[in-house]
Every structure is written in C-alpha cells, then in structure tokens.
C-alpha positions in Angstrom: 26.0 18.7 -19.6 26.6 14.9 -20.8 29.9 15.5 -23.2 32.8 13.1 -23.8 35.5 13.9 -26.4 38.4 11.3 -28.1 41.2 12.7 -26.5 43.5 13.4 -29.4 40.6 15.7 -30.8 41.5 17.7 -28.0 44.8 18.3 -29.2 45.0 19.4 -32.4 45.8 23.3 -31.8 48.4 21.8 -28.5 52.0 22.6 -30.3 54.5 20.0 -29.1 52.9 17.7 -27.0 54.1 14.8 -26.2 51.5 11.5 -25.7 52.6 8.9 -22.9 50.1 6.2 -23.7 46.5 6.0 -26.0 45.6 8.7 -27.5 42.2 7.5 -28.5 40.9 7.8 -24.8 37.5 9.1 -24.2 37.5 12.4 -22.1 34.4 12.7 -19.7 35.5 16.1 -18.3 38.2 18.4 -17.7 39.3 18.9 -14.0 41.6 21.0 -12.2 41.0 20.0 -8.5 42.4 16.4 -7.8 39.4 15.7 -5.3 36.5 16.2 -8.0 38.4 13.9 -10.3 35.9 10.7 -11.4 36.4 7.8 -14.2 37.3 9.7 -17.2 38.7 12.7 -16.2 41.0 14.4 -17.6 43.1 15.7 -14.7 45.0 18.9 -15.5 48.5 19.4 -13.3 48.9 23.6 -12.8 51.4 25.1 -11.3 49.4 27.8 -9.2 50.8 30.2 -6.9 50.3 28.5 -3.7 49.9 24.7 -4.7 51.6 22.9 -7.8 48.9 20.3 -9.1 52.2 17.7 -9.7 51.5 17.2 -6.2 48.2 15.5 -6.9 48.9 13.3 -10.2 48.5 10.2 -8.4 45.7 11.1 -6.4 43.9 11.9 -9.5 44.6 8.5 -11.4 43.6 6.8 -8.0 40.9 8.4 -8.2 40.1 7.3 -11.9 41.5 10.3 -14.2 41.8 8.5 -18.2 44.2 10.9 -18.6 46.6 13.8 -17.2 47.8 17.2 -18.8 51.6 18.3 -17.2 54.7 19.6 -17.9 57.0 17.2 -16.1 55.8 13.0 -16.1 55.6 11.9 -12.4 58.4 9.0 -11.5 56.1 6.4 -11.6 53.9 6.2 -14.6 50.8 4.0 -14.8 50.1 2.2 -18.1 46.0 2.3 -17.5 46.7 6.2 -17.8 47.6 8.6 -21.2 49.9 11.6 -19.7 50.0 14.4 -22.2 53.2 16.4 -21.8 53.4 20.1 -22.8 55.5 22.7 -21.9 53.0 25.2 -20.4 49.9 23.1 -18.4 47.7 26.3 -18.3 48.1 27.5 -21.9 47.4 23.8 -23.3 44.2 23.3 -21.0 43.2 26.9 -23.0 42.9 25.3 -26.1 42.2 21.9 -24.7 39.0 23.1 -23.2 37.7 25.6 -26.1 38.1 22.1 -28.9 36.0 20.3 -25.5 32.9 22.5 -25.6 33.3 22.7 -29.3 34.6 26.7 -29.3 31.8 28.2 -28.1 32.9 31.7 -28.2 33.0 31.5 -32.2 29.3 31.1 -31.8 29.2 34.5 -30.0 30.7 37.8 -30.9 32.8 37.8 -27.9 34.2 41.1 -26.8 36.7 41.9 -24.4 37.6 44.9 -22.2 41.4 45.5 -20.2 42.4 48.0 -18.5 43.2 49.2 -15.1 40.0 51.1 -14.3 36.5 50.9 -16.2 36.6 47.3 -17.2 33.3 46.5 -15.1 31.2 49.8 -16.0 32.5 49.4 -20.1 31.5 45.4 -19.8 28.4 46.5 -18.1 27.2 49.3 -19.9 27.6 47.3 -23.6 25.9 44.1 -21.6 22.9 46.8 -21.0 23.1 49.0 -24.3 22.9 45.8 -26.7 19.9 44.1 -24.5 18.2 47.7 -25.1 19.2 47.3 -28.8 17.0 44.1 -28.5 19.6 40.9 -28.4 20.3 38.4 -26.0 23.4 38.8 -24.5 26.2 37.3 -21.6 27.7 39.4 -19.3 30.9 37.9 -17.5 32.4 40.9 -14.8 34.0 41.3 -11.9 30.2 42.2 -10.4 28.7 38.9 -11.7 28.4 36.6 -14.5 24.9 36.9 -16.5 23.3 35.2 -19.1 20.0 37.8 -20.1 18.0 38.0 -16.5 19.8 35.3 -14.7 22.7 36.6 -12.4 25.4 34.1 -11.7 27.8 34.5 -9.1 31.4 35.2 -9.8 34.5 34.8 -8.0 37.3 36.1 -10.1 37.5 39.0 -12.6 37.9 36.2 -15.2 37.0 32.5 -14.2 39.5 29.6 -15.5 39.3 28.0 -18.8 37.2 25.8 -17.8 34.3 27.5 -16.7 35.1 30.0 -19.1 34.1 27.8 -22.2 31.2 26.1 -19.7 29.3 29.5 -19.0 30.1 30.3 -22.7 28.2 26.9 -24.1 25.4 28.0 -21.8 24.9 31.1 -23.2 25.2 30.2 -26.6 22.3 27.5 -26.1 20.1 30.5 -24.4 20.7 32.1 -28.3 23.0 35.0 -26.7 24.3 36.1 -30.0 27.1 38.9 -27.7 28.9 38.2 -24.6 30.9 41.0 -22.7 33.7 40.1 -20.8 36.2 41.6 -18.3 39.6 40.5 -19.2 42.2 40.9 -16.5 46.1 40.8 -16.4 45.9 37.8 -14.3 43.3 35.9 -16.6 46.0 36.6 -19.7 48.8 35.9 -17.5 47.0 32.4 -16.3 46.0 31.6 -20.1 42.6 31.2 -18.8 41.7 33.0 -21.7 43.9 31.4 -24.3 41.8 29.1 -27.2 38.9 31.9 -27.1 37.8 33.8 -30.0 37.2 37.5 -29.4 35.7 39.5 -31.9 37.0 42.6 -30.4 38.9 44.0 -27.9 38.5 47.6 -25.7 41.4 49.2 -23.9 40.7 51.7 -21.1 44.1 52.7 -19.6 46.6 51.6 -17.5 47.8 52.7 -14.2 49.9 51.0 -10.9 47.6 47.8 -9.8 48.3 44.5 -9.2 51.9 44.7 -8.5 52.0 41.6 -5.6 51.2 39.6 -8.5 53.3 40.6 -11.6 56.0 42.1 -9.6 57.2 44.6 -12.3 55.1 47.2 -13.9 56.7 46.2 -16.9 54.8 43.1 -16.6 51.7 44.4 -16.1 51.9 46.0 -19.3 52.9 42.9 -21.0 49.8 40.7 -19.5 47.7 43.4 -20.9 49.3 44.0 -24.5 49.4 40.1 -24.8 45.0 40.0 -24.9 46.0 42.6 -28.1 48.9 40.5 -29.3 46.6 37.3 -29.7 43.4 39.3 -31.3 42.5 38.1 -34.9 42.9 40.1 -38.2 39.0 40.0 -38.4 38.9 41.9 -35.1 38.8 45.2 -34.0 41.3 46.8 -31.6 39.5 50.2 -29.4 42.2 52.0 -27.6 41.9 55.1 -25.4 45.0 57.2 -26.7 44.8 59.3 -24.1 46.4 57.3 -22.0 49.8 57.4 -23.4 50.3 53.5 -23.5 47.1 52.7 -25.5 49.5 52.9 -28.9 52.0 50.5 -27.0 48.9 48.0 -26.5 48.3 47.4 -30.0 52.0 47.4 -31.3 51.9 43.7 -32.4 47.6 43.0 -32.9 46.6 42.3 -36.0 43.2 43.4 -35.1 42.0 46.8 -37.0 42.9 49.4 -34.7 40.6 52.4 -33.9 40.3 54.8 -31.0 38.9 57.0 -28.8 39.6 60.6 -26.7 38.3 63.6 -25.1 41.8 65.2 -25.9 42.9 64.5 -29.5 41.8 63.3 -32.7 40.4 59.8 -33.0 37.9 57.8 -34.3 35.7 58.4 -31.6 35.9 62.1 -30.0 33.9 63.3 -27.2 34.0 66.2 -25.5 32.1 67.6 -21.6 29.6 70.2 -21.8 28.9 70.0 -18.7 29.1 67.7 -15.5 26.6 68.0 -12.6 25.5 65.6 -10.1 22.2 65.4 -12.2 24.1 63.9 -15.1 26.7 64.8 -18.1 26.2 66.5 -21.0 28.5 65.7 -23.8 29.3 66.1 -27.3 30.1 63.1 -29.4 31.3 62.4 -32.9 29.6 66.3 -32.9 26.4 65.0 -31.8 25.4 66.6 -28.2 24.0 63.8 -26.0 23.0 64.0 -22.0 23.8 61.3 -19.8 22.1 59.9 -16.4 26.1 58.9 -15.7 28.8 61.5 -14.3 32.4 62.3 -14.1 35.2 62.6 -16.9 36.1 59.0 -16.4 32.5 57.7 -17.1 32.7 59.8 -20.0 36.0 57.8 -21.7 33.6 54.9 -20.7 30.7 56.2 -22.7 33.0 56.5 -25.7 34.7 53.2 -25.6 30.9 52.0 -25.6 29.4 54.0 -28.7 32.7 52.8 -30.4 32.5 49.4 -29.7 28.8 49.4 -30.8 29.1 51.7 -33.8 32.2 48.7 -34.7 29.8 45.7 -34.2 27.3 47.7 -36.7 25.2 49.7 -34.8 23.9 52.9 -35.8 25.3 55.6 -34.0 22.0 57.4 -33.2 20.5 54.2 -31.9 23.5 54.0 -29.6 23.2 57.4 -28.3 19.7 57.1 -27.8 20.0 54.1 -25.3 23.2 55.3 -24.0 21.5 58.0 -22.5 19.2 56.0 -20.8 21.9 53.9 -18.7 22.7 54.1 -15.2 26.0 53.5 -13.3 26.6 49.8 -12.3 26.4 48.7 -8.7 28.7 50.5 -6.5 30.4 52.5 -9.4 30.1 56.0 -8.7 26.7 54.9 -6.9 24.7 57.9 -5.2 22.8 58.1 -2.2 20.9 61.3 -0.4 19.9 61.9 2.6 16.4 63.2 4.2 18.7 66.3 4.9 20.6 66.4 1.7 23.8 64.5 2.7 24.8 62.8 -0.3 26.9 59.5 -0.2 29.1 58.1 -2.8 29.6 54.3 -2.7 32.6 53.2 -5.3 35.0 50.5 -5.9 37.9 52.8 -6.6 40.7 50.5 -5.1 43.3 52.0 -6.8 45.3 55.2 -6.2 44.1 56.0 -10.0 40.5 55.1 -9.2 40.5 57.0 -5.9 41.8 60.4 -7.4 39.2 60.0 -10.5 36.3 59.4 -8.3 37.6 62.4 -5.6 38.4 64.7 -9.0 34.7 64.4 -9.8 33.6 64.9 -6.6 35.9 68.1 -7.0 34.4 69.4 -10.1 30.9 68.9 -8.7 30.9 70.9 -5.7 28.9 73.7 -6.0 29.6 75.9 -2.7 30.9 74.8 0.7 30.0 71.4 1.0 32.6 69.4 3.2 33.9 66.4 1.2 34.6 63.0 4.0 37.0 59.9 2.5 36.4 56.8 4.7 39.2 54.4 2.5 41.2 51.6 2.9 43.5 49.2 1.4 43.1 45.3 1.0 45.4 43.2 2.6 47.6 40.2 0.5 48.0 42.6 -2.4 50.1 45.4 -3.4 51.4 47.5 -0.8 53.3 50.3 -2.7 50.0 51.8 -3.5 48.7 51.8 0.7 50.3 55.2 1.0 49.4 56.4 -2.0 45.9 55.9 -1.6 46.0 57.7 1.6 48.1 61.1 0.1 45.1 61.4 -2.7 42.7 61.0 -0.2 43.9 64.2 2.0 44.7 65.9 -1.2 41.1 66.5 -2.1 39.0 65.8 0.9 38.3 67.8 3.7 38.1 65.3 6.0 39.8 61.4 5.8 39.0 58.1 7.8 41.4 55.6 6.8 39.9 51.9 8.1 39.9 48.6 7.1 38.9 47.4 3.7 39.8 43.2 2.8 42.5 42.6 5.1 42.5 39.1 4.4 45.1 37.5 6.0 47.1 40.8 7.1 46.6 42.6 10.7 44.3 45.6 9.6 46.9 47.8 11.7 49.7 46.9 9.7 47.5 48.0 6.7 46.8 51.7 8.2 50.3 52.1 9.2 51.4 51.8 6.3 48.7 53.6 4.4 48.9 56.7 7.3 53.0 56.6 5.9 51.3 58.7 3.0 49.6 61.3 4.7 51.3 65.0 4.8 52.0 66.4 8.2 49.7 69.5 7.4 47.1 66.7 7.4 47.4 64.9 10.3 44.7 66.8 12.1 42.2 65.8 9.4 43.1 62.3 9.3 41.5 60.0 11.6 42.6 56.3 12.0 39.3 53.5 12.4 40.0 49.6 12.0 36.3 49.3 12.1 34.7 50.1 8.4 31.5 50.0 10.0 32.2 52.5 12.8 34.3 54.2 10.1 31.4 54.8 7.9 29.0 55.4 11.2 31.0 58.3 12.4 31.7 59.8 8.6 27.8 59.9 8.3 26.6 61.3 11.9 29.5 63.9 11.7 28.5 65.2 8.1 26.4 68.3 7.8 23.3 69.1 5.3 24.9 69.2 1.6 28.3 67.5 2.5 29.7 64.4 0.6 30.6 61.6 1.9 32.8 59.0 -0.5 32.9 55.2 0.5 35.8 54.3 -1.5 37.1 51.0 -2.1 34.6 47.7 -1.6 31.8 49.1 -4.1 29.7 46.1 -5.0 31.0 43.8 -3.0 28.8 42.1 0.3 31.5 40.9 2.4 34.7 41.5 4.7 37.7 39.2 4.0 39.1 38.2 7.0 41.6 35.5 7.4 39.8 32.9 4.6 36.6 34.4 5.8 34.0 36.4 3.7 32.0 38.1 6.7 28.6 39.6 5.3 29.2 43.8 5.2 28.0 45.9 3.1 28.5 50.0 2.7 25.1 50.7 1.0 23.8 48.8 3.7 25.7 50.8 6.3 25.3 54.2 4.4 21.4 53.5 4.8 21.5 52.4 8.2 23.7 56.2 8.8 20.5 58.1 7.0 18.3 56.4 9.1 19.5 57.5 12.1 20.1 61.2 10.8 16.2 61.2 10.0 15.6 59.7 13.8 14.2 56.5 12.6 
C-alpha cells in the first residue's frame, strides 16, 4: 500500500521526544528489521529480548532509513538522517504507526479479549456470531488472522504494531465494520498494542502462564490490568467475577464496567442444566438455551460472548439464537470417534489451568467405566514451574498418563519429562508412562484404548508443527488421531 507521511505528523501523540535533525522528512514506511530498511524508512531501534535494534542504527541509515526512532542517539550521528529520541522505542512506534495508517482501528469497533484461558474460543466465537448476525468482520487470534473468508497466517498471539495497524487498514477497506482480537500479556507488555482504539474490552481469568517472560506473577497481572488501564470512557469493560481478580482488572479503566458469572450476581448470569458430550444446556439471563459447545469453561465463554454482543447492541434473542448454532474452534475441546466408539479429544490446554478444565469436563461427562488416557507435554524455552504441575493434574484425573514431548524448541525433550515426571505422585508411577515421541505417544494411547474410552491430546491443539531447535517440523495430532482410528478399523 503506496503511503508516505511528513514525519512530524507522526508525532503529535509521542510525549517528549526529542528531534535530532528535520522534522519535515517524508516517511515511506515503518521498519523494524534493519535488513528490509529502503530510502525513506523510518527505522525503529527496539530493545528486544535477544537482540537490541541500537546495534543496527547504522546499518539502517546505510541502507537509506530518512529517519530513526531510539532511546539513546548512536556516537556518531549523520546530518542526512532525523533521529527521534524517546524514552520508550516500542510505546512511541505504537502511536507512531496508528497516526501512519491514519488510526484505522477508530474505523472499526475493535474489541479486545485477555485472559489466561479462552482468549481464542471468546475472539472466535464473536468473529463467528457477528458474521451470522450479517456484518463483515476481522478476526486476529492466536489460530489465524482473518479478514471475512480469507485466512491469514499468524505468528504471535498479537502481531507488532506495525502489522497490527497494516492488517487493521486492510480490513477496514474490505468494509469490516468489527474486528476481534486476542490481546496477550506480552502484546501489552511490548506496546504493540499501544495507539489502538478498542471499543471494548473482555476479561476471562487469570491463572500461572507465561512466567519465563514476566518473571513475577505480579507482573503478569499488571500486563493484563494495563489493556483495562488504557480503555476509553466510551468503552465497555466485561469481566468474569468469578475469577477473583476480574475486580482487580478494572480498578483504574475508565471504561463502563459490566460482568459476567455462573456463581454470583452480574450482569450477565448463566447457569448449567446440563452437560453431555452431545452439547450444554444452559440458562442465561433466565432464558434456557442448548449449545453444540461443552464444558463449564465453554460456558463462561458463551457468556462473555452474549455480553459482549448484547453491549455492542445486539438483541439478546438474536444472540442466543446463533450462539447455539456455533461450534468449538480448531483444536479447542475438538472431538473425534472412532468406528468402535473411542472418542478422542484434541485441545490446546497448555496450561496447568487449561489442562484440569479440559480433564474436569472430561470428568463430568463420563457416563460409566470408560478409561480416560492423557498423552501431555510441556513446551520447551518457557515456564518451567508449571512442567510438574501439568503432570500432577494429569494423574489426578486420568486413568492412564503418557507424558511426551510437546515444543521443545531449543530444550532436550528429556530434560522437559524429567522435570514434568518431578510432579507425579508415587501411587501413580505405575500409570505413568514416559514417550519423547508424540507421535508414538499418541500411537500407543489410541491402539491400547478400549470401545468407549477417552483419549485427551492435551497441549498443541491447532497447531501443524513440532518446534525443534528453530525448526517447525510438520505434525499434527488430528492427523495422528486419524491415522490411530484407521488402524483400529483395519484400514
């Protein structure tokens, strides 16, 4: 998309910058990778977690940047270049790049969705409901990026300002008139989504994730109460205050707060009827309602949809209507059966909150003496505390556990298991079994099973690959899980 901007338009919501050179410039594009830089660039200097972009200022005015975004001037300054100095690189190039593409998420109702768990099923089941309502509408998850029918491919939970604002101009110009959008700790904690305009926000709950990267639980919290903290007053605030730090969430928003609970009195109350592996029958806002979807954690994602439609002026029996009709997204809570009635679970539960959700359905949905198999793991180059964890849960409700290999990325997947088998109870050893493998994992889980037993896939979900030192190997579990049945039915 042809764009070029004066370069001190770009800086009118940047508080204290400081301007080393012209500030009438012309600004072609906004880069963040020193090698894509080209004559009129404006070359942005991040400190990331691996590499600081300092490194690579005079590589990108070699190159031909107009002008560079840092915190801290390089020793040798050129005078054909402007260097903007700010005190935070990633929270300027926020704003920078929303004033670029001329702000497109004000041209959207933008709505955002946090939380530990749910983010991709709450993102994807509004992304469904309001294309079933009839509107055009953007979908930017964990899963994929979409903009109506076409699926884009996506690499992070939340991509960087840049191609934030860039997707968000293209599906303005398609006439989207609502995006939905997963909003990670990491994307708030990055700024990538600083300069956007959301017209509302959703919080699902919060449990122990992502630790290798904020360090402090404490600081988890904080990345996700600061989405709520920058919400404007025309916005609304849904919070699940069942979880008991959804009121802590919106402490300092200025968004209208309302709510959401199957336990207590809130805007939004639902309540189970009944929950089979057929679907859910619930009760909502005293209106009875069945659902294709299952499990008491589905059902908090239900509500946190009908509330967010019902606040962007939908009409509540409309909502319930097409709500009804949904199915799970790809590999959440995603069933399989067998020719001889094995039925296999694929989900991306990768937490030890996730894991015992999934395994507490499972629970509630046995109807006899069915045999419940856990094949799990843990990824590697992320938070480790949880590895035992993960493995404890899985013994606690299962009757049988394979612990194998999940992302180990650049880890040994042994190191992974030990650590993970650290969590398993000594009663439990016997029914614990130890595969590095996932495929041979999954193969043995699904020729051991007998007729009516449930097998859960736990951790990978939708994703197509294996991580393996910088490499994404294709693998799939659906694929595997298929390739199990086939061989039960002799084929």
């Amino acid at each position: 998309m042809e764009n070029e901007q004066v370069l001190s338009s770009l800086l009118g919501e940047v508080k204290g910058a400081i301007i080393h050179g012209y500030a009438d410039v012309k600004v072609k594009n906004i880069i963040l990778d020193s090698r894509k830089v080209l004559p009129g660039s404006l070359f942005v200097a991040l400190r990331g977690t691996q590499v600081d972009g300092h490194q690579f200022i005079h590589t990108a005015a070699e190159l031909g940047a107009t002008a560079i975004l840092c915190e801290e001037l390089p020793e040798n300054v050129r005078e054909d270049v402007t260097y903007v100095e700010v005190e935070d690189s990633a929270a300027a190039m926020g704003l920078i790049a929303a004033a670029f593409y001329g702000h497109p998420s004000k041209k959207v109702k933008l709505v955002g969705v946090t939380g530990t768990n749910g983010k991709t099923s709450v993102a994807t089941f509004l992304f469904q409901l309001f294309r079933a309502l009839g509107y055009r509408c953007g979908l930017l998850s964990t899963v994929q990026n979409q903009i109506e029918d076409e699926v884009i491919p996506s690499t992070h939970t939340t991509p960087d300002a840049v191609a934030l604002n860039a997707l968000l101009v293209q599906m303005a110009a398609r006439k989207c008139s609502h995006v939905f959008m997963e909003v990670s700790s990491h994307s708030v904690a990055q700024h990538r989504i600083t300069g956007l305009h959301f017209a509302g926000g959703i919080f699902t709950n919060i449990t122990h994730d992502h630790l290798d990267f904020h360090k402090t639980f404490d600081n988890y919290i904080k990345a996700k109460k600061g989405f709520f903290d920058a919400l404007p007053k025309s916005a609304f605030a849904l919070i699940n205050i069942d979880d008991r730090r959804g009121n802590v969430m919106v402490q300092n928003t200025k968004a209208r707060i309302e709510t959401y609970s199957l336990q207590t009195l809130a805007t939004f109350k639902g309540k189970i009827i009944s929950d089979t592996l057929a679907g859910m029958h619930m009760e909502i806002n005293s209106q009875e309602v069945w659902f294709r979807v299952i499990g008491r954690f589905n059902a908090y994602n239900l509500l946190a949809v009908y509330g967010a439609a019902v606040l962007l002026g939908e009409k509540e029996e409309a909502v319930l209507t097409e709500l009804s009709n949904l199915k799970s997204p790809p590999g959440r809570f995603e069933q399989f059966h067998s020719a001889d009635h094995i039925v296999g679970i694929v989900d991306y539960a990768h937490t030890p909150d996730a894991l015992e959700n999934v395994l507490e359905t499972i629970t509630h949905l046995r109807q006899g003496n069915e045999q419940v198999i856990t094949v799990v793991g843990c990824g590697g180059n992320r938070d480790a505390e949880k590895r035992p964890k993960m493995a404890e849960i899985a013994c606690r409700y299962s009757n049988r556990v394979i612990l194998t290999s999940d992302n180990p990325r650049f880890e040994d997947p042994m190191d992974i298991l030990d650590q993970m088998r650290k969590g398993v109870p000594p009663l439990d050893y016997k029914k614990t079994t130890v595969i590095e493998d996932r495929h041979e994992a999954i193969l043995k889980a699904g020729l051991e099973a007998a007729p009516g037993d449930i097998i859960l896939i736990a951790g990978k979900g939708h994703e197509n690959y294996q991580d393996v030192k910088g490499v994404k190997h294709h693998f799939d579990d659906k694929e595997v899980l298929m390739e199990v049945f086939a061989k039960r039915a002799g084929n």
